[in-house]
LUMSEKOL-867473 format. One record per atom (N, C-alpha, C): x, y, z; residue number from 1. Coordinates in nm, 3 decimals. Layout:
<pts>
X|Y|Z|NUM
...
</pts>
This chain:
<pts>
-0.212|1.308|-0.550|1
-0.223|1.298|-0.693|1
-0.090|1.337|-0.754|1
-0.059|1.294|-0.842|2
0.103|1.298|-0.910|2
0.025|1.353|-1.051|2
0.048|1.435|-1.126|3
0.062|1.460|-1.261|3
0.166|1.386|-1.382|3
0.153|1.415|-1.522|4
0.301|1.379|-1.565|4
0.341|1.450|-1.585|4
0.325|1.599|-1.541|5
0.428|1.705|-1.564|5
0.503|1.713|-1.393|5
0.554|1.615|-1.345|6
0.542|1.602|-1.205|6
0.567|1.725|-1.117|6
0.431|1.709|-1.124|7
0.382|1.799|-0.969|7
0.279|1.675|-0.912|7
0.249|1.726|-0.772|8
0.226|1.684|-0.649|8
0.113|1.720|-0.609|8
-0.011|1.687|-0.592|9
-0.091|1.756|-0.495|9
-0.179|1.631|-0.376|9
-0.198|1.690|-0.274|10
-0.355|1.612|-0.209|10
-0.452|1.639|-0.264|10
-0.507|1.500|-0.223|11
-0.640|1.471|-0.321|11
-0.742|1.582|-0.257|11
-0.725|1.644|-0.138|12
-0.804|1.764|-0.145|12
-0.828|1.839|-0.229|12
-0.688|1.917|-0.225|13
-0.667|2.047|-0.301|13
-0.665|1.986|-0.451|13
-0.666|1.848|-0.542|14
-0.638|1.781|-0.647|14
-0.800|1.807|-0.684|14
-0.912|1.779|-0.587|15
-1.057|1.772|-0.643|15
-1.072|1.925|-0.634|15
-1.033|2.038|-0.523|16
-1.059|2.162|-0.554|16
-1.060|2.204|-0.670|16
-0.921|2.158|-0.692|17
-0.854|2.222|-0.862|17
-0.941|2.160|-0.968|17
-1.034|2.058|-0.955|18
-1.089|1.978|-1.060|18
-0.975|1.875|-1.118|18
-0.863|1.845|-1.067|19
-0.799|1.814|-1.172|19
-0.793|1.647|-1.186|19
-0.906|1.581|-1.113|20
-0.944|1.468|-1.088|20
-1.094|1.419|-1.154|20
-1.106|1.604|-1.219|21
-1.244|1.513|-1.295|21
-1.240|1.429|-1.386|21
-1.382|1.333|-1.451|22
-1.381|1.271|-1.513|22
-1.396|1.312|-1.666|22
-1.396|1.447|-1.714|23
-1.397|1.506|-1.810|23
-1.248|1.576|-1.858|23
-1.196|1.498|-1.904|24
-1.049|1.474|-1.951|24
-1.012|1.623|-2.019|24
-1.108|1.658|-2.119|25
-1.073|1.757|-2.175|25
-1.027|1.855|-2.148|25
-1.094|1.943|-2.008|26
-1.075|2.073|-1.917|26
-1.009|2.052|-1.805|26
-0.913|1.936|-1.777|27
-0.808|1.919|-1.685|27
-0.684|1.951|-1.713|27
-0.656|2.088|-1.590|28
-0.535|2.120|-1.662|28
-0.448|2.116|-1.516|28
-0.317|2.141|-1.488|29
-0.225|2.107|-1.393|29
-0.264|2.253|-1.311|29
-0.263|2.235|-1.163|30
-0.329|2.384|-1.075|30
-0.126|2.445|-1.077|30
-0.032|2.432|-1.108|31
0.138|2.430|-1.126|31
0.150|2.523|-1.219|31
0.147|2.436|-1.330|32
0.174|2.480|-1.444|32
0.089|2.511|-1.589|32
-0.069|2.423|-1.551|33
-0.140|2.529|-1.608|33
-0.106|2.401|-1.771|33
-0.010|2.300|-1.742|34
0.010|2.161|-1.865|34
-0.152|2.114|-1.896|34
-0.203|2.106|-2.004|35
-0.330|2.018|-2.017|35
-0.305|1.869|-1.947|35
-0.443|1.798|-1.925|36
-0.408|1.705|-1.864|36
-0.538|1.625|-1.976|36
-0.498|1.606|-2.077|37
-0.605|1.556|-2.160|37
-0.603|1.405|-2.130|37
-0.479|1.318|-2.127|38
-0.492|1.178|-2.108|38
-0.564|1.126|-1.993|38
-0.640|1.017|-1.979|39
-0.707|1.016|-1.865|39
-0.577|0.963|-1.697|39
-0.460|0.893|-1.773|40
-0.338|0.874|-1.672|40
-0.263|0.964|-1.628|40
-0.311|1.121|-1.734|41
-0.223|1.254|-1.666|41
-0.212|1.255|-1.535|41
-0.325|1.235|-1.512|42
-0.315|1.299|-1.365|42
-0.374|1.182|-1.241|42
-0.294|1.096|-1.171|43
-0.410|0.959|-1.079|43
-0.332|1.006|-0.975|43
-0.406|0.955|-0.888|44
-0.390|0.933|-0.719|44
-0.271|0.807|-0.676|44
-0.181|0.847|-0.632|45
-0.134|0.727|-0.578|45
-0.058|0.714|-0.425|45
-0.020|0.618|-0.414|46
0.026|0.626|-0.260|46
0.108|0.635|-0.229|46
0.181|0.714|-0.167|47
0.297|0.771|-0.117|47
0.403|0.682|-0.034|47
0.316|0.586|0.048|48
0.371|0.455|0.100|48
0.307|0.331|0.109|48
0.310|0.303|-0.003|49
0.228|0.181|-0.063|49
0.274|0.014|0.040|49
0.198|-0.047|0.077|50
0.215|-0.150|0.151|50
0.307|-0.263|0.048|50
0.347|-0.380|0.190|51
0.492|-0.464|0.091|51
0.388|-0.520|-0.012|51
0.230|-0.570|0.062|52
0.196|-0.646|-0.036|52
0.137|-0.610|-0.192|52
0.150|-0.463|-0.181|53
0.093|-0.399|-0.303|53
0.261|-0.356|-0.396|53
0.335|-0.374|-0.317|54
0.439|-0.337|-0.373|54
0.554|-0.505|-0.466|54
0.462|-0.620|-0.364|55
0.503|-0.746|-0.460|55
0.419|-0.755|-0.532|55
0.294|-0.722|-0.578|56
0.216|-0.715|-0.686|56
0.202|-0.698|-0.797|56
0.235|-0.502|-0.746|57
0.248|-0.409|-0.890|57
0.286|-0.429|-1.039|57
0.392|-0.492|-0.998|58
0.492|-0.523|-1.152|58
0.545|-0.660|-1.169|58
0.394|-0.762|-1.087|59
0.419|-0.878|-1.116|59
0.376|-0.894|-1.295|59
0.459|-1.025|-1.326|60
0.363|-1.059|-1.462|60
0.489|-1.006|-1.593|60
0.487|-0.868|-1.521|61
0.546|-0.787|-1.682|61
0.730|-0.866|-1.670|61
0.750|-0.810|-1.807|62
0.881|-0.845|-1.854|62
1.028|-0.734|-1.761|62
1.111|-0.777|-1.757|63
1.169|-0.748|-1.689|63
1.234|-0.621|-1.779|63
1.211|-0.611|-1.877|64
1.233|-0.444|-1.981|64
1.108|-0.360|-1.914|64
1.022|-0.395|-1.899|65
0.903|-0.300|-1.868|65
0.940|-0.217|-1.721|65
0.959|-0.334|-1.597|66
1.003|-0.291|-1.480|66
1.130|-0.251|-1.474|66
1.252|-0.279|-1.530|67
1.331|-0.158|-1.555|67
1.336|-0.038|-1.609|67
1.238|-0.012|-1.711|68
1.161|0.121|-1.774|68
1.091|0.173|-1.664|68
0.983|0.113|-1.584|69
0.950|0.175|-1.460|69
1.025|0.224|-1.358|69
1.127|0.157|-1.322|70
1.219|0.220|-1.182|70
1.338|0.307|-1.277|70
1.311|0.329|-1.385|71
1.439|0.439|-1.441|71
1.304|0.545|-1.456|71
1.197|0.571|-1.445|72
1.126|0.681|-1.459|72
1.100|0.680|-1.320|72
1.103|0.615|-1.220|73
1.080|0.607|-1.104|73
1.181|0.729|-1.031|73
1.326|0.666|-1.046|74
1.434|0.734|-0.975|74
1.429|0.865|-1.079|74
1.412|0.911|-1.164|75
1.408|1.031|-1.280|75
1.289|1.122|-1.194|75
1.152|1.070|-1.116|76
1.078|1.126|-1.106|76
1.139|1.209|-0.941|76
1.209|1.097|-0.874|77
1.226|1.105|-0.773|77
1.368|1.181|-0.739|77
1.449|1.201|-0.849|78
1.551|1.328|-0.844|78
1.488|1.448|-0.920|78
1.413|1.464|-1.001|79
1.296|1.620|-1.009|79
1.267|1.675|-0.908|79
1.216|1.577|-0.843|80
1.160|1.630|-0.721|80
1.234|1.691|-0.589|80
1.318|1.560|-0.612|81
1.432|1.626|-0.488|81
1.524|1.748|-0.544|81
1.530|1.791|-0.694|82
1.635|1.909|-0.702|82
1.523|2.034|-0.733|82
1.358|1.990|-0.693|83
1.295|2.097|-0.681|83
1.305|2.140|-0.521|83
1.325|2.059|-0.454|84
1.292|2.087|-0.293|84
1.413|2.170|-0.314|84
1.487|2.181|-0.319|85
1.627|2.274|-0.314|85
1.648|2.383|-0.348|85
</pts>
């Protein structure tokens, strides 16, 4: 499970925490404790998503949208790496 306050969890420890329920209101981050009121705060996703889900994803949209995606993409993905450090 990815948050948008990006943190990280397995969907284990993600349903322990509740933070996968369907009651939006009382979801809060097990991290930082961020509300998770939107129901997209907080989803499951895959860590190594297959090629064919990966020619899919961001078929269709405009090519502003999928550059807005891979600039929050690489943003999410240097957080993370200057948290491991």
């Amino acid at each position: 499970m990815v948050t948008t306050c990006s943190h990280i969890f397995c969907v284990p420890c993600s349903q322990s925490e509740q933070c996968l329920t369907t009651t939006t209101a009382e979801r809060t981050c097990p991290a930082c404790n961020t509300e998770l009121s939107n129901p997209d705060d907080a989803v499951v996703t895959q860590l190594n998503p297959t090629e064919d889900y990966k020619t899919s994803v961001l078929s269709g949209l405009s090519p502003n949208i999928i550059m807005e995606c891979a600039g929050r993409g690489l943003a999410f993905y240097s957080y993370q790496t200057s948290q491991e450090m």
